[in-house]
C-alpha positions, 0 to 999 in steps of 0.5 A: 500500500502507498501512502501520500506524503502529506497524508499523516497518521492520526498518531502523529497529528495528536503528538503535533498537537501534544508538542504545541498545547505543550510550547504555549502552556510554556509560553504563557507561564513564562517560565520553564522551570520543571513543575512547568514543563512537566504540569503543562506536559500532562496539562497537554495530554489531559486535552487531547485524551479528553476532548475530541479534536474533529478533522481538519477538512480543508488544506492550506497552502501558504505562499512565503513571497506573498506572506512576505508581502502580507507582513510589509502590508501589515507594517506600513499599515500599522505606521501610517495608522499609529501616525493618523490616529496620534495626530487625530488625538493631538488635534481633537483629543477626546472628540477624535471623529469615528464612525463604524463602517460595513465592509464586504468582504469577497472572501468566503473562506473561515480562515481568510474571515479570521485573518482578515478580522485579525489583521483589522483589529491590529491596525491602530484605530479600527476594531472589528465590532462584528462579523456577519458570517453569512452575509460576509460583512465586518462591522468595523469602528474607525478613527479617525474619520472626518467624512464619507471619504475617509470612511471609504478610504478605510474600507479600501484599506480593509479590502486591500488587506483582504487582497493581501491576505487571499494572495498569501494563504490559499486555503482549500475552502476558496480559490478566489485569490486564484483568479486573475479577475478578481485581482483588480480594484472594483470601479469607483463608483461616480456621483 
């Protein structure tokens, strides 16, 4: 019988599984002094002999180049961001404009949501206040906002983030990154 190199006996998974609990229960403490490590080895196999972990059912497929590109995205945006949302406390103090927006995301993937969500909620002056799974929608609080057009600009800043984020993680749940129609900015919409 051939076995698929990335086809991974159940037991291996669990001990992959064993080894991270163990690293984060380690990093949390802080510490690896020995009741630590040891407490948080038997912490680690407890779970997984108690709970069930269900199947993983979609692949993802991670693009170094393009994750790559994703952190430089990421670091601009949290620079020109730290920078907008500190002069707008200097400027306005406590009054700093704000609105919450709706975006729509074009991603139907579970992992691009929460990446995406994430990467938004990193960003200095935008929290993702909720999520719409069915209808792909973020519900995200902004600052500083003065008017309809920086609305529209975070938006876009949202969507390029997306972009970023579809093009550097291609999960088997959705291909949309894939295609290269969907790689253009939608038309602006005229008055």
């Amino acid at each position: 019988m051939t076995r698929r190199p990335g086809n991974r006996r159940p037991w291996n998974r669990r001990l992959i599984a064993l080894l991270w609990l163990w690293l984060l229960w380690i990093m949390l403490w802080g510490s690896a002094g020995g009741t630590v490590v040891l407490g948080g080895l038997l912490i680690a196999a407890g779970v997984l002999g108690t709970f069930w972990m269900p199947p993983v059912r979609n692949r993802v497929a991670v693009r170094p180049l393009r994750l790559l590109g994703l952190a430089g995205h990421l670091l601009v945006d949290l620079v020109v961001s730290a920078v907008a949302v500190g002069w707008a406390a200097v400027r306005h103090g406590p009054r700093a404009p704000s609105a919450v927006i709706e975006v729509r995301l074009a991603e139907d993937s579970d992992l691009l949501i929460a990446v995406i969500a994430y990467l938004t909620t990193m960003t200095p002056g935008s929290l993702v206040l909720e999520l719409d799974r069915d209808r792909r929608l973020l519900y995200v609080h902004v600052l500083p906002v003065a008017g309809p057009a920086q609305a529209e600009a975070h938006r876009r800043a949202v969507g390029k983030a997306e972009r970023a984020a579809a093009l550097a993680i291609r999960d088997s749940e959705n291909h949309r990154a894939d295609r290269p129609e969907d790689r253009r900015d939608p038309p602006e919409e005229r008055p």
